[in-house]
C-alpha angles and dihedrals in degrees: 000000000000122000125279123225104223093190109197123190124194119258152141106299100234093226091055086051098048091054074051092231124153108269112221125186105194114223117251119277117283095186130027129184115185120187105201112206124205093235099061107265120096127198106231127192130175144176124241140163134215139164103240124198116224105268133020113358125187097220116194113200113191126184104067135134115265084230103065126133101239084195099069094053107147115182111189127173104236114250083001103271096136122040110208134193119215102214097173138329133204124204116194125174123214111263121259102227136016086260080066107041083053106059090040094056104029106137095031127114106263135173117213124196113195136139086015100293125098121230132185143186137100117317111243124194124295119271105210131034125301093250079074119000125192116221120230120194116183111211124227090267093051103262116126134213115218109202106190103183125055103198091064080059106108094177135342100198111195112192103198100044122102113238109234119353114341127202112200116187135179114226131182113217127196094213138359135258147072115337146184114233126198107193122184135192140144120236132184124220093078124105145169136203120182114208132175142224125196130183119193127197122229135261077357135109099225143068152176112257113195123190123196142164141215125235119205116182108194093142089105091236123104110226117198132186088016138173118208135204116195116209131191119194133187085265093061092039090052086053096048092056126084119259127151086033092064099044117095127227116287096018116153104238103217127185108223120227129200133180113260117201114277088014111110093199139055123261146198110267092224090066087050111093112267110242119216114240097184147348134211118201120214121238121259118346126300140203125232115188112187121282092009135115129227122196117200136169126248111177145001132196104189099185098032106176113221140163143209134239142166121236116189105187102171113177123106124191113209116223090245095067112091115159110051089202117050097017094094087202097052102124093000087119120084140190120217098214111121106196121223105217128173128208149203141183127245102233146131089238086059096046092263135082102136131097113289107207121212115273143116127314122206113187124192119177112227122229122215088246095064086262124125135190135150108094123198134166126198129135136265108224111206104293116190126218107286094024128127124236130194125179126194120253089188123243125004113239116237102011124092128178136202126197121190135178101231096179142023114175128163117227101172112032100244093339106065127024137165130215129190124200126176118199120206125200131185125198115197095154116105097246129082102246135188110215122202113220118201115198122177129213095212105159086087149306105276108066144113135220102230100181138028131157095199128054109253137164135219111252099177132009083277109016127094124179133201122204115196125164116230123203125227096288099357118129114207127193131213132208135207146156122193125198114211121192127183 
């Protein structure tokens, strides 16, 4: 069935006529600000103008996304110089097939063009079932046209509806006259997702560091000449971290509660408000036509320093363990990958300083001929201003690492147990390299290390890290014991 051309002029709405109201159509937006949120809603305000009578007005306002909240409707005079009263307000979408125009406009004047004639007259009910509904149309002097099949239906033209999602308001006014209208709402259907792209340069200690985002409209509203604010709140962090990949196996997953003010009783975080931690604006205005991506550029930090490290974090967990505490081969298996990361600090002196929200990171390594290659993909969790970053380059060439349990005894039946591990590193590369190794105390939070036979820091609750440094060729072991009480 081929497609029907439902053409729609703008005109007084015959309801509105018969209460005998001033019918106002608003003008377009001339300025919009949208303010994207990571959690799917997004904050819209835009500027409008409209010659109000004194009195009630019924105000249409076109041009707005299918998927608006009708709800969060705000009308404000702009500076103040009017104040207006919202009395009621009405939001109605276009409808989505012919069984559905028609029953939204029956009764109202209509021209139809098929089979070459034009008729014209007042749309009546369908006559047939919605799968394939006939259009009547009664003429001024009460005989009716009966059209049965809709693809011989060139255009069925309506006057008086309102092309896309109208919002019609009625608005009292103290005076008449020109004025400024700031209207707000909130609509779903727009979303944002930051993602990086660092170069860096070979053999060097620095690198360009380009952030961007992409723009989805599925609101089912076009946006043009629009400034946009982009928020992230403690929901989209949360997302943009990793969680089931750092939870070992067996883990209880757990959904934390907390109290909330005038609740008597605790509840999930996820049903608490999320509140916005920062925005980034994007530069200059953008237009955002409906079901179509824009991709901007935010920041660029063109001499990024960075350095390199080696992290060797050995242990495995097989997919059979389940209890960390009384299973004696829970962590005993090992991988040898050392990975290769490299890292960079958040401040104003890098060309950053700002909040870097979670997204993907690409990384090509830049070769002094303009070439690059070295592709590697990963993701940037949400990294604060001060804070440290390291991304992972894969495995180191050249460095390898074991790590075995070399004792399990049981001091205290159930109660206190020990527990020895010796990691073992090789270095066959031709540079002297320190290697951190990160080691984790996972049987459970109270617990000692009794014995070590190299210096090392505790870099988390549960998280110590040795740091050697191997020569070209040179192989180098580590000792410890843990103690572990419940």
């Amino acid at each position: 069935m081929k497609a029907y051309a439902w053409v729609v002029l703008l005109a007084g709405c015959a309801s509105a006529a018969a209460e005998g109201l001033p019918e106002v159509e608003a003008s377009a937006p001339r300025g919009v600000i949208l303010s994207i949120y990571d959690t799917g809603q997004t904050l819209v305000s835009d500027l409008r103008s409209a010659t109000l009578a004194k009195g009630d007005n019924r105000v249409r306002f076109g041009g707005l996304p299918a998927l608006l909240d009708p709800a969060s409707v705000s009308l404000g005079a702009v500076g103040g110089a009017t104040e207006l009263t919202l009395n009621e307000q009405s939001f109605v979408r276009p409808p989505e097939d012919l069984a559905g125009f028609l029953a939204r406009y029956q009764g109202r004047p209509a021209e139809v063009a098929a089979n070459g004639g034009i008729s014209q007259g007042q749309l009546l009910a369908a006559a047939e079932s919605s799968d394939r509904p006939a259009v009547l149309l009664q003429a001024d002097d009460g005989s009716v046209s009966l059209f049965p099949d809709p693809a011989a239906i060139e255009r069925i033209r309506v006057p008086s509806a309102v092309p896309g999602p109208a919002l019609t308001c009625l608005l009292s006014s103290p005076g008449e006259g020109p004025a400024n209208l700031r209207m707000w709402y909130t609509t779903r259907g727009l979303a944002w997702e930051a993602s990086y792209e660092m170069q860096l340069d070979e053999g060097a200690g620095e690198a360009e560091l380009l952030l961007r985002a992409a723009l989805h409209n599925r609101s089912g509203g076009d946006f043009e000449n629009a400034r946009v604010r982009l928020v992230t709140t403690t929901q989209g962090r949360q997302s943009g971290a990793p969680g089931a990949a750092s939870r070992l196996p067996g883990e209880e997953v757990t959904t934390p509660f907390r109290y909330a003010r005038g609740l008597e009783t605790p509840v999930p975080e996820s049903s608490l408000a999320p509140t916005a931690q920062s925005a980034l604006d994007v530069p200059g205005v953008v237009a955002l036509p409906s079901g179509g991506a824009r991709y901007v550029q935010l920041a660029r930090a063109a001499k990024l320093p960075v350095r390199r490290f080696y992290i060797y974090d050995g242990v495995r967990f097989d997919r059979f363990q389940r209890n960390r505490r009384t299973d004696w081969n829970f962590g005993t298996e090992f991988h040898r990958e050392v990975d290769l990361r490299i890292g960079f600090d958040n401040t104003e002196a890098a060309g950053l300083g700002f909040v870097l929200p979670p997204g993907r990171l690409r990384l090509y390594t830049r070769r002094a001929d303009g070439t690059a290659d070295g592709l590697v993909e990963g993701r940037l969790a949400a990294l604060d201003p001060g804070a440290s970053a390291d991304v992972s380059l894969g495995p180191a060439r050249g460095l390898s690492g074991e790590r075995e349990r070399t004792g399990y005894n049981e001091i205290v039946p159930l109660r206190e147990y020990e527990e020895s591990f010796e990691i073992r590193l090789a270095n066959r590369s031709a540079d002297e390299v320190e290697i951190r190794v990160v080691e984790h105390v996972y049987r459970g939070g109270q617990f000692e290390i009794v014995k070590s036979d190299a210096d090392y820091t505790m870099t988390g609750e549960q998280t110590l890290e040795f740091r050697p440094t191997l020569k070209p060729g040179g192989d180098k072991s580590i000792h410890y014991t843990v103690r572990y009480r419940w």
